[in-house]
C-alpha positions in Angstrom: 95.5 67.8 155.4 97.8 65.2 154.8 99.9 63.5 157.5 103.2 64.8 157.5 101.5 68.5 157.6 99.6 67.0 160.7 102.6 66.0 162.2 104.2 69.2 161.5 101.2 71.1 163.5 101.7 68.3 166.2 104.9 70.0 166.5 103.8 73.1 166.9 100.9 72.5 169.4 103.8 70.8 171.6 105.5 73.8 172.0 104.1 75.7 174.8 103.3 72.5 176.6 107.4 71.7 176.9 107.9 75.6 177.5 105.5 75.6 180.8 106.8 72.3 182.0 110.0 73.1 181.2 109.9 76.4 183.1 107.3 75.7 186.1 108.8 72.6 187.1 112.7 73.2 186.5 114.1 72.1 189.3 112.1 68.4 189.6 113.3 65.6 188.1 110.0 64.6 186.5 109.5 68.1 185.4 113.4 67.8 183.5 112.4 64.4 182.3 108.8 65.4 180.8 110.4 68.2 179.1 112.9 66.4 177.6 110.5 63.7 176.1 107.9 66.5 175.0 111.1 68.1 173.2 112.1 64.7 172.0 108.1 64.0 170.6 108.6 66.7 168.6 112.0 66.5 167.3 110.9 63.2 166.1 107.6 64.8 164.4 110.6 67.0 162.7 112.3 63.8 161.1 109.1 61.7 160.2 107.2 64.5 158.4 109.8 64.9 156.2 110.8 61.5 155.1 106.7 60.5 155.0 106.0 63.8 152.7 109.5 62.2 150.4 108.8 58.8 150.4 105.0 58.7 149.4 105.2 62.7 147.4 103.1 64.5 150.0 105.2 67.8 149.5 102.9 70.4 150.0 103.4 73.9 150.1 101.6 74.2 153.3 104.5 71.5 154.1 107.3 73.6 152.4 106.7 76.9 154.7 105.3 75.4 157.8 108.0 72.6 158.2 111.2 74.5 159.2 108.5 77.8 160.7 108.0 74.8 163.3 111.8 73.8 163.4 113.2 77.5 164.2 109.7 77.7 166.9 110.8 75.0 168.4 114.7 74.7 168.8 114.2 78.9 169.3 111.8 78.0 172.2 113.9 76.1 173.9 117.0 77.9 173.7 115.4 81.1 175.4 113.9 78.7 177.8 117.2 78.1 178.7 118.5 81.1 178.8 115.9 81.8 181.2 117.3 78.9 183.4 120.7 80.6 183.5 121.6 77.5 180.9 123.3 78.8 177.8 124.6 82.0 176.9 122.5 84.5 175.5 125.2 85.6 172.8 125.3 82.2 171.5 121.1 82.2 171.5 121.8 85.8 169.6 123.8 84.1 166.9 122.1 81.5 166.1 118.9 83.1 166.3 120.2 85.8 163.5 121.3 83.0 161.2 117.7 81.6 161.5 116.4 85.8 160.4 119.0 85.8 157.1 118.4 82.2 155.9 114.8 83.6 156.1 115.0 86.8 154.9 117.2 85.0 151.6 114.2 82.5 151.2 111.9 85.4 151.0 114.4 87.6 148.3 114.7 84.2 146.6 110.7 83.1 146.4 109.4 86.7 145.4 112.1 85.9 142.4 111.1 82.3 141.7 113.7 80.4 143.2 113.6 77.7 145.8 116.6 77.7 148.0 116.6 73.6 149.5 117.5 73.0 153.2 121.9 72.0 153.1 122.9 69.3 154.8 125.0 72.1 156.9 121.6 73.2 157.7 120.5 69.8 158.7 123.5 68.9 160.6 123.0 72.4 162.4 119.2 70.9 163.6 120.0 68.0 164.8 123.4 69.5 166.8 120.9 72.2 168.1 118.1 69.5 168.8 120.9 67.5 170.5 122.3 70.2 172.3 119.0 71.1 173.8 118.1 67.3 174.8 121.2 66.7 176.8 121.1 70.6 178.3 117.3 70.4 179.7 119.0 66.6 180.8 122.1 68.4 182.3 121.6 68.9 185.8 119.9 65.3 186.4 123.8 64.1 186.4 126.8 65.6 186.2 128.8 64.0 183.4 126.2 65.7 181.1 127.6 69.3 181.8 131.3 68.6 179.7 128.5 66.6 176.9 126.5 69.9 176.7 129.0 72.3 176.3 130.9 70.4 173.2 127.5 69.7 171.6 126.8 73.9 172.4 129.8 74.7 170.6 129.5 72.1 167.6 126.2 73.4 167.1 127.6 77.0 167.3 130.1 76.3 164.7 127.6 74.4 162.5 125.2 77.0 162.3 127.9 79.8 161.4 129.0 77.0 158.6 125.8 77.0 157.4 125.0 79.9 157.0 128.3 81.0 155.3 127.5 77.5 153.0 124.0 79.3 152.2 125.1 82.6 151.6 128.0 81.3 148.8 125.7 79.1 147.3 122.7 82.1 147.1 124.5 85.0 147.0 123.1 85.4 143.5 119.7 85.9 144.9 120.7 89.5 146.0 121.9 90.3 143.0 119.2 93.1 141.8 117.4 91.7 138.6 116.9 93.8 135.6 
């Protein structure tokens, strides 16, 4: 196994340790500060696997699937985490959850038909705006000029996540097309 699929499974092996520190200790600031840098490991993990696997070809398939399966476990986590902590809406959760199901459910239409549909830079932007908006709401109530911060990056990422998936619907919508 190469090292960005590594660090890829690192990511995933993080997840329920920020999930039980983040909800057993929610209240201390050490608990809040340790969640945050567990989330922040991994969202790192996130951005180094892929530009290792570019930058010295180590694109796997193993790479390909498991990569954003890790992203949408992660950044998923943490939103019903905080929903749990009375946090963020759980209409907003809903919506971008769904995106995350139809992008899916289009790669699945697409791959059973031969086709590869690439990660956008809408979708990108949408990760880091979600990852963002996650590090600065488990963050929030350690001071209070990080509430107005959380709520614009809540509602960019909202926005960027509806952009994207309109972006990835007009650029695929081809791949529900039936084929003869």
């Amino acid at each position: 196994m190469n090292l960005p699929n590594k660090l890829t499974l690192f990511r995933v092996i993080l997840i329920p340790f920020f999930v039980a520190v983040l909800l057993l200790f929610p209240d201390s600031v050490k608990g809040r500060l340790a969640a945050d840098g567990i989330f922040i490991l991994a969202s790192l993990t996130d951005m180094l696997d892929g530009k290792i696997a570019r930058k010295y070809n180590l694109v796997t398939n193993f790479g390909k699937f498991m990569d954003p399966l890790a992203d949408k476990l992660l950044v998923c986590s943490a939103m019903i985490c905080l929903i749990e902590l009375s946090e963020i809406p759980s209409w907003i959760v809903i919506v971008i959850i769904s995106r995350e199901f139809i992008i899916s459910g289009f790669r699945l239409i697409a791959s059973d038909n031969g086709i590869v549909i690439a990660a956008s830079y809408w979708g990108k932007f949408k990760t880091v705006f979600q990852m963002l908006m996650i590090i600065v709401m488990i963050a929030e109530p350690l001071h209070p000029a990080l509430k107005t911060l959380a709520a614009v990056l809540m509602w960019i990422a909202l926005i960027l996540t509806v952009v994207s998936l309109i972006d990835y619907i007009l650029k695929n919508k081809d791949v529900l097309k039936e084929q003869g």
